[in-house]
C-alpha positions in Angstrom: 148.6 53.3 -43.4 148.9 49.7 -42.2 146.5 47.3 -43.8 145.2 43.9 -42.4 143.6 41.0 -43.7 139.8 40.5 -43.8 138.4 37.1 -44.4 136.2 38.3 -47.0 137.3 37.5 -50.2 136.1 40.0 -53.5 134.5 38.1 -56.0 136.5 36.0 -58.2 139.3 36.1 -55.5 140.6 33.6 -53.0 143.0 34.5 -50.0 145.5 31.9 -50.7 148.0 31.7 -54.0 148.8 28.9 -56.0 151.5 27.7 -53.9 154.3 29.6 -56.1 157.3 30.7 -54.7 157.8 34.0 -53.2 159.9 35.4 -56.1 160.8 39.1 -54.8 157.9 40.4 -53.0 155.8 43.9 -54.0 157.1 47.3 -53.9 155.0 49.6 -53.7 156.1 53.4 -56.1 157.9 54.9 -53.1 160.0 51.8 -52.6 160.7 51.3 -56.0 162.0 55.1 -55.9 164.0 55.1 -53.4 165.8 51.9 -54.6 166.4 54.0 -57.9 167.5 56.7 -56.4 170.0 55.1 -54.5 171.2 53.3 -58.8 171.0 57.3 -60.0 167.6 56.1 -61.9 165.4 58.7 -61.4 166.1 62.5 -60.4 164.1 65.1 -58.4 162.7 68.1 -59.9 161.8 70.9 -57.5 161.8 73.6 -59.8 158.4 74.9 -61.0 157.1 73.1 -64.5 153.9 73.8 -66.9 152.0 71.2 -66.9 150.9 72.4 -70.6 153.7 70.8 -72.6 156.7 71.7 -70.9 156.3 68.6 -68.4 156.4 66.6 -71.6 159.1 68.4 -73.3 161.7 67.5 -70.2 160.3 64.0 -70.7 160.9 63.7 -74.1 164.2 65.3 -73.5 165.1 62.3 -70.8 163.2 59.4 -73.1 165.3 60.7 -76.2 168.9 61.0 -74.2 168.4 57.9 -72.1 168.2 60.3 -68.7 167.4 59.4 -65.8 163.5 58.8 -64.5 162.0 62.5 -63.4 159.8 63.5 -60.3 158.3 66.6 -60.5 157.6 68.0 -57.5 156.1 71.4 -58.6 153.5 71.1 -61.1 152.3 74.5 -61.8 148.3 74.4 -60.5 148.3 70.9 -58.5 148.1 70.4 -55.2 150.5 71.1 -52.7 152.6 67.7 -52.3 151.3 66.1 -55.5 154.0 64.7 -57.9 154.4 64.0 -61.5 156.6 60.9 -62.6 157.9 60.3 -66.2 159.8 57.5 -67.5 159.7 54.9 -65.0 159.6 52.7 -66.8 161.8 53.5 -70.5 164.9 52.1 -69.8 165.4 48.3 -69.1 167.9 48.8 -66.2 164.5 50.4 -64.6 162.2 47.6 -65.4 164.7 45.1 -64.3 165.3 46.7 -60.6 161.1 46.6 -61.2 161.1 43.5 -61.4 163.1 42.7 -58.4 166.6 42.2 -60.8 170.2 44.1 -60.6 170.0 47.4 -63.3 172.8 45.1 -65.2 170.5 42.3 -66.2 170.1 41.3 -69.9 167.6 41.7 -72.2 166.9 38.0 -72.9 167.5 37.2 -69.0 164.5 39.7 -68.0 162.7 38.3 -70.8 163.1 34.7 -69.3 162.3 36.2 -65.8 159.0 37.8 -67.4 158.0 35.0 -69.2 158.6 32.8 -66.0 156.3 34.7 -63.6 153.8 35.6 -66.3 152.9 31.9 -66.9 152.1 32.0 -62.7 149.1 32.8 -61.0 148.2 33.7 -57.7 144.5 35.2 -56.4 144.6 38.1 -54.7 143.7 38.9 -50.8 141.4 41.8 -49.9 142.1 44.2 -46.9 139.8 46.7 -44.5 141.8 49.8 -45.8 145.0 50.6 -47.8 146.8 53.9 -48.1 145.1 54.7 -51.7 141.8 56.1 -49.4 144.2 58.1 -47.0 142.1 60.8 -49.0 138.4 61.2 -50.6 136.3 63.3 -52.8 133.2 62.3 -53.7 130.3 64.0 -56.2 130.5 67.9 -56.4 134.0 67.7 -54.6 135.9 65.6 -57.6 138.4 67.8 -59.4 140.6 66.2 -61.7 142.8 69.4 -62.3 144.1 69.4 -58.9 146.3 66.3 -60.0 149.8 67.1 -62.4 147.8 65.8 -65.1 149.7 67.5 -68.3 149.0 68.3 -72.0 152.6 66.3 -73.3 152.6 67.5 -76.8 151.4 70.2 -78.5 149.6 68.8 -81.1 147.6 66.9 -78.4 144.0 67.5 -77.7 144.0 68.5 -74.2 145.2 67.2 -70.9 145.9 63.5 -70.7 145.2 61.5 -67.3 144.9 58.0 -68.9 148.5 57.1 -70.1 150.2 55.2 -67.6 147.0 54.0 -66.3 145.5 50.8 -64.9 142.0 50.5 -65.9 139.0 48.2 -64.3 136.5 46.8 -65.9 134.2 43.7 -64.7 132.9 41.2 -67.2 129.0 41.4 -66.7 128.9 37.5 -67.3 131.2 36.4 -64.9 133.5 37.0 -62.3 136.4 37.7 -65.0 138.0 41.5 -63.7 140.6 43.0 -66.2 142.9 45.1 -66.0 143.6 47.1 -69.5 146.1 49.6 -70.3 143.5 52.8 -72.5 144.2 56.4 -73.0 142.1 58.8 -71.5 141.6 62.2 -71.6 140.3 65.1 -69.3 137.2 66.9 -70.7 136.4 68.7 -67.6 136.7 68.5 -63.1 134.5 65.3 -63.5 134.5 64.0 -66.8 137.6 62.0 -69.1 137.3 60.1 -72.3 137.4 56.5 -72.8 139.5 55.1 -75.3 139.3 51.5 -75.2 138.9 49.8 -78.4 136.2 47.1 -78.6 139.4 44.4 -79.7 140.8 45.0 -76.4 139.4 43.1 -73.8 138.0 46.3 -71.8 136.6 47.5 -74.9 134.8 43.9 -74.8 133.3 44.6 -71.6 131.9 48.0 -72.2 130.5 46.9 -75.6 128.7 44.1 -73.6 127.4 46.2 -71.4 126.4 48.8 -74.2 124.7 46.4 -76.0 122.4 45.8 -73.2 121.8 49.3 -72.5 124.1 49.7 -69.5 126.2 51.6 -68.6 129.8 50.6 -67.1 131.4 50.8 -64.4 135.0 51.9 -64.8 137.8 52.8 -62.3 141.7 54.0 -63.1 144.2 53.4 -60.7 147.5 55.3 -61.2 151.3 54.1 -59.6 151.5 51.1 -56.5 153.8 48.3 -57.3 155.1 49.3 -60.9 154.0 45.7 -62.0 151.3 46.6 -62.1 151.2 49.1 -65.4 153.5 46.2 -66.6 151.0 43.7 -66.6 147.4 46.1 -67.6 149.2 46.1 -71.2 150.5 42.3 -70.9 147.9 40.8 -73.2 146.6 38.0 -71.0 144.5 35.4 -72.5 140.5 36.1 -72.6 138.6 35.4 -69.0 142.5 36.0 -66.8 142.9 38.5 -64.4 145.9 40.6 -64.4 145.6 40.8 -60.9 146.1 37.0 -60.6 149.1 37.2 -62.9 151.1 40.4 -61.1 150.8 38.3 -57.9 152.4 34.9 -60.0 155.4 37.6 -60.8 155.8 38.8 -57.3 155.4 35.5 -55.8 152.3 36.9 -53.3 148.9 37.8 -53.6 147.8 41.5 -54.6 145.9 43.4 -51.7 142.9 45.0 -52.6 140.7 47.5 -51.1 136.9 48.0 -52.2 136.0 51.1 -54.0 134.0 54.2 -52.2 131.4 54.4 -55.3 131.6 51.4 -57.7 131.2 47.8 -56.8 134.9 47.1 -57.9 138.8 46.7 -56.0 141.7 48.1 -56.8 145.7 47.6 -55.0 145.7 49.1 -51.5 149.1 50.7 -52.5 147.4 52.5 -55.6 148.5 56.2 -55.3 145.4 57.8 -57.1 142.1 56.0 -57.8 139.6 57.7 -60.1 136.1 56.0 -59.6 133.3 56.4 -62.2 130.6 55.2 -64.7 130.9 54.7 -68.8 127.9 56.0 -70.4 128.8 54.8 -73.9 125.9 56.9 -75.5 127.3 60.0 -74.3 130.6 61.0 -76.3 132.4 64.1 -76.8 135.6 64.5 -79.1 138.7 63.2 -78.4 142.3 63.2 -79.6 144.5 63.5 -81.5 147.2 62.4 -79.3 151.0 61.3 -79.7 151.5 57.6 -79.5 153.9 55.1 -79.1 155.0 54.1 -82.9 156.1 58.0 -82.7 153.1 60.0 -84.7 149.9 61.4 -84.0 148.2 59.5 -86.4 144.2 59.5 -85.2 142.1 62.7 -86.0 139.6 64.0 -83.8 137.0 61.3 -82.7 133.7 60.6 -80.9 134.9 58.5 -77.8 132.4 57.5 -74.9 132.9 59.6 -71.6 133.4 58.6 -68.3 131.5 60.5 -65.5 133.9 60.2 -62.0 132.0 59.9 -58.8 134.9 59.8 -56.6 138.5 59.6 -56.4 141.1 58.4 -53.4 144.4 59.2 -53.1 147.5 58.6 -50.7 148.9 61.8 -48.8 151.1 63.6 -51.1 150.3 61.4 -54.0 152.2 60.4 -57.4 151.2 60.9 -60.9 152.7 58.5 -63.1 152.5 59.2 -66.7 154.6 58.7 -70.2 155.0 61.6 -73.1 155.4 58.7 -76.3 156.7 59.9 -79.5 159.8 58.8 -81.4 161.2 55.4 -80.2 162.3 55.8 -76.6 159.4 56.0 -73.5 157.7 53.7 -71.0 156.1 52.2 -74.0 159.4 49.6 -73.2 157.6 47.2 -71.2 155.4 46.7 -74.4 159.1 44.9 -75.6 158.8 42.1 -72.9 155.2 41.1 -74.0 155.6 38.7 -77.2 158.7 37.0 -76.8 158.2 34.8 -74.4 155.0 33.6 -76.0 156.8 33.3 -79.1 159.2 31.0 -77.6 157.2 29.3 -76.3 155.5 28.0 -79.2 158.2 28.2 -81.6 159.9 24.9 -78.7 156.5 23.5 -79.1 157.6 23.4 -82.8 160.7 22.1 -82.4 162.5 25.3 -82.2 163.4 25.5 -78.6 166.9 27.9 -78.8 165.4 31.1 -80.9 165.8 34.2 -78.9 163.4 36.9 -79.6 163.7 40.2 -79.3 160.8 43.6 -80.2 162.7 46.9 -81.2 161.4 49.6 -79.8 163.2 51.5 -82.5 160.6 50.2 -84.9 157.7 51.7 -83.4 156.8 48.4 -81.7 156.0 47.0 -85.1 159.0 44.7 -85.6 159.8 41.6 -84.3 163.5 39.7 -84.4 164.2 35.9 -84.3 167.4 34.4 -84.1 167.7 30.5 -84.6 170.0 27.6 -85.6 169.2 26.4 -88.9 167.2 23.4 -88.5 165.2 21.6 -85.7 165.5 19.0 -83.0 165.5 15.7 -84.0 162.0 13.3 -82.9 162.7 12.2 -79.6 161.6 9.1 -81.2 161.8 7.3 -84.1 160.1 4.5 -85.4 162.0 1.2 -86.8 161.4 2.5 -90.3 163.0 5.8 -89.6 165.9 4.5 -87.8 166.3 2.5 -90.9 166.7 5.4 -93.3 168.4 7.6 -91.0 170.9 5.3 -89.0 172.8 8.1 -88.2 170.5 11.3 -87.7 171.8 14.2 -86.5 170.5 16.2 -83.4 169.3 19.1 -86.0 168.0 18.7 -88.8 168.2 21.4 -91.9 164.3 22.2 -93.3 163.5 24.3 -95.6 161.2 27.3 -94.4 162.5 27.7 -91.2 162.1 31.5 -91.4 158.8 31.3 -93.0 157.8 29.2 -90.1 159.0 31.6 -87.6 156.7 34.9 -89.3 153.7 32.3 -89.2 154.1 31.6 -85.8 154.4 35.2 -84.3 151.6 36.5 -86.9 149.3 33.7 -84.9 149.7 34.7 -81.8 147.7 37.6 -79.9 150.5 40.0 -81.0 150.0 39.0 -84.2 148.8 42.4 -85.9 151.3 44.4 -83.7 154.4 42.7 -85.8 153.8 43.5 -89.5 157.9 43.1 -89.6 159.4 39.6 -88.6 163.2 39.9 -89.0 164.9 36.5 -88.8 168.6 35.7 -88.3 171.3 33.2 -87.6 171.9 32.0 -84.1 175.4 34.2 -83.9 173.3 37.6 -83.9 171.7 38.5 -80.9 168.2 40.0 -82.1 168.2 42.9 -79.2 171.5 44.0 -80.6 170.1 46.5 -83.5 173.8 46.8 -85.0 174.2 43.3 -85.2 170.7 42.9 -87.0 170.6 45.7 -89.7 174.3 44.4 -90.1 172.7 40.7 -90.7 169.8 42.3 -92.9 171.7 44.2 -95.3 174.3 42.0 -95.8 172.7 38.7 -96.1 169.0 39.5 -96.9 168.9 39.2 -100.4 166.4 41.4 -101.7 165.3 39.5 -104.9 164.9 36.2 -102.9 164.5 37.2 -99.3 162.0 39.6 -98.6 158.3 38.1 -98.5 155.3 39.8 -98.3 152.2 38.9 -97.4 148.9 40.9 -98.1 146.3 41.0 -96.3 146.8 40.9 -92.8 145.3 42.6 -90.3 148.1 45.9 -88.7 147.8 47.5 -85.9 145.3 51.0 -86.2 148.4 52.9 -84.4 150.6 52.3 -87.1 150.6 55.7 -89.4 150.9 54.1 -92.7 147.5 52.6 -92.6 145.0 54.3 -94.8 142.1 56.2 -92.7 138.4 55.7 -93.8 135.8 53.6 -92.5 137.5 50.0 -92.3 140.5 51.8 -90.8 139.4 50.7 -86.7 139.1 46.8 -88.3 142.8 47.1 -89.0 142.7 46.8 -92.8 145.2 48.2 -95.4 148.7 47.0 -94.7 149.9 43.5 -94.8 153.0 41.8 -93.6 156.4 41.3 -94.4 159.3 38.9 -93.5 162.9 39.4 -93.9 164.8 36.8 -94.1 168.6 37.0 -92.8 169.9 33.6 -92.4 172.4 31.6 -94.9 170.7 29.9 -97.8 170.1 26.7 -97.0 172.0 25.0 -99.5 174.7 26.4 -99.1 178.7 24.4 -97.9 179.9 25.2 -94.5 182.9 26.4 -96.6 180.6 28.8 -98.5 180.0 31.1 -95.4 182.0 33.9 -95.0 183.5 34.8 -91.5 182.2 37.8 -89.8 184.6 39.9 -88.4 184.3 41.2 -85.0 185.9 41.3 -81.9 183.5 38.8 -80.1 183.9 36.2 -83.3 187.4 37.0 -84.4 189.7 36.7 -81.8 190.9 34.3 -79.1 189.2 34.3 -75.2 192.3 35.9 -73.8 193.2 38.6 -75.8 189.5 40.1 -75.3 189.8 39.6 -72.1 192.9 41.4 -71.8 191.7 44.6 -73.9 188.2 44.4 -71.6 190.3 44.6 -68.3 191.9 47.7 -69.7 189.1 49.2 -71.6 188.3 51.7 -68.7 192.2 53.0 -68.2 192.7 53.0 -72.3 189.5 55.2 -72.2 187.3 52.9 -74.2 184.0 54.0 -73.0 184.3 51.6 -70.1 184.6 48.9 -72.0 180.9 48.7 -72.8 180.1 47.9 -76.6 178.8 50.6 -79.0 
């Protein structure tokens, strides 16, 4: 349905951007489909699949083998034409053709790229109609169980709507809208839970609200331009809109439509909307539920409820959602979030070529640094410096370059997310998980080199946490860093060489066994 331009702006938008760039433009889910398809990165599922955990199985099947995305088109009990989509968004090949990028592109390169458009920000436009209202139930007509909605794992608690999920909220002292990333499951037609903890910014809102004795409104929109769901769980600073910062990464504003039932706007390429209103006094149980560090950790709790008063939908709509569990699942994107804040600051500092890299391996609760021993020299110096160093180098060695590296990541937002800092030497690349348990149990040393820190705040995800009635205020672990770089006073002559083909051997002889790598049947010449 073709949209067009009002010049009535929602509040807190504006109809022009900031001036930045068009970068790649928006896709909307069917685009972005049919340019994977035509890359072999997704497949089409016609045969008939349970929505009661064998939908999840295949997932976890796909996540765990590094398959292919899948559409399934036949969702036993949905609607005729209604889809279910699973790992989107779980490989980085996907996220970078996503984000507008060849499959090939590197981790640190899409990093870069991430961190680039993240910093941008452009207000979005609102429009008459979009194709998320192609289709409307309101009141008595809502059924959420005509959507693939599925129960992913058996030890879950029931059917789970709110997993790939961009949720709404509107600050009630501003004109602050946020978009939040919060789990949510289906009680009944018109009713889902509301999982959205009071340090997350939507759980902010809906506190605020509560505490006034209001209720709040509350919308989910499922699939549009896959930046979206990339962005909800981005972490943006207090008081910015995600919808400001999805248009800085696509280089053009958002287009919004205006919900049927609630005085809030969603993309007009949404494929499902579900309108409603959190009544925070009302709760029923929810959980457990398998999450993304790979265990169903929370018991059975009282979570708030959300009554739906409407939901729009595009003709034969999409269902995006993600079955977590043991590293590998759409929980990926969560891997672009903290380095390039972490780079940021660490340049700030002096420290300007670290790369960073999270491991989804860990459960999203390590973080890896690589850096050159030392930092960059002052710009300038005053005559009493140039005095005692006549000669400085451009780097100069410090001690407690690791330890300043942990201090930094634990201070950002993603500070209790990364009880693990893991830091290396500048010739191992921190996404490269051979290189870095290589580097850590060869050069860690555990008497000297492992520091722990008490104390700090861990994520409540995280299963080794103890349960009890401080467990939500993230107490119980602490956090650790590893140090795997060189001692510091240690000779140049005191290092040993690694051996490896990238560090051992002259340009043209690995260029030579690359070029033949495919005919000598060395897995195509790509590294193990």
């Amino acid at each position: 349905m073709a949209t067009k331009s009002t010049s009535t702006s929602a509040p807190g938008t504006a109809e022009s951007g900031n001036g930045a760039e068009n970068r790649n433009g928006s896709m909307d889910l069917r685009t972005c489909l049919d340019r994977m398809g035509d890359l072999g990165l997704v497949v089409q599922i016609d045969d008939p699949i349970d929505w009661d955990i064998e939908a999840g199985a295949v997932m976890r099947y796909a996540n765990e083998h590094g398959s292919p995305a899948q559409l399934f088109t036949n969702i036993k009990g949905a609607m005729p034409g209604a889809s279910l989509l699973g790992g989107l968004w779980a490989t980085y090949p996907r996220i970078a053709v996503i984000l507008g990028l060849p499959p090939e592109t590197s981790y640190h390169d899409l990093i870069d790229y991430y961190g680039e458009g993240f910093a941008r920000r452009i207000k979005p436009t609102v429009v008459d109609s979009g194709p998320c209202q192609q289709n409307v139930m309101l009141g008595d007509e809502v059924d959420l169980f005509k959507f693939p909605i599925p129960k992913f794992t058996p030890v879950d608690g029931g059917r789970y709507i709110g997993t790939m999920t961009n949720c709404v909220t509107k600050d009630p002292d501003s004109d602050w809208v946020n978009w939040g990333t919060y789990r949510s499951q289906v009680f009944d037609q018109r009713t889902c839970g509301v999982w959205a903890n009071p340090a997350n910014h939507g759980g902010m809102i809906v506190k605020k609200h509560a505490e006034r004795g209001e209720t709040t409104e509350y919308v989910q929109f499922f699939g549009g331009d896959p930046v979206y769901s990339i962005v909800a769980g981005s972490g943006c600073p207090y008081g910015v809109s995600e919808v400001e910062v999805a248009g800085g990464i696509r280089g053009e504003p958002v287009k919004l439509v205006k919900c049927k039932t609630v005085d809030l706007y969603v993309p007009a390429d949404a494929e499902i909307v579900v309108e409603g209103t959190v009544y925070p006094a009302e709760t029923r149980d929810e959980g457990p539920f398998g999450e993304y560090a790979g265990y169903a950790t929370m018991e059975v709790q009282k979570r708030p409820i959300c009554k739906v008063s409407a939901v729009t939908y595009r003709d034969d709509p999409i269902f995006p959602g993600t079955c977590l569990g043991i590293p590998g699942s759409d929980e990926l994107i969560q891997t672009l979030y903290a380095p390039p804040e972490v780079k940021e600051r660490l340049a700030v500092q002096g420290l300007p070529n670290c790369k960073v890299a999270v491991w989804m391996q860990s459960g999203l609760s390590a973080i890896v640094v690589s850096t050159p021993q030392g930092v960059e020299k002052p710009r300038s110096m005053g005559a009493h410096e140039q005095e005692f160093h006549p000669t400085m180098p451009d780097r100069v060695l410090y001690a407690g370059i690791p330890q300043r590296i942990a201090s930094t990541v634990w201070s950002t937002h993603w500070g209790s997310f990364y009880p693990y800092v893991i830091v290396v030497d500048d010739d191992v690349d921190p996404a490269n998980t051979g290189q870095v348990l290589h580097a850590l149990f060869t050069k860690c040393n555990p008497i000297r080199d492992i520091h722990i820190y008490p104390g700090y705040g861990n994520s409540p995800i995280l299963p080794y946490l103890p349960k009890g009635p401080l467990w939500n205020a993230l107490y119980g672990g602490g956090n650790c860093l590893m140090d795997c770089t060189w001692p510091l006073e240690w000779q140049s002559e005191d290092i040993p060489v690694r051996i490896g083909f990238d560090t051992s051997y002259p340009p043209d002889i690995r260029e030579k066994v690359r070029a033949n790598a495919k005919k000598w049947g060395l897995v195509d010449g790509q590294p193990r």
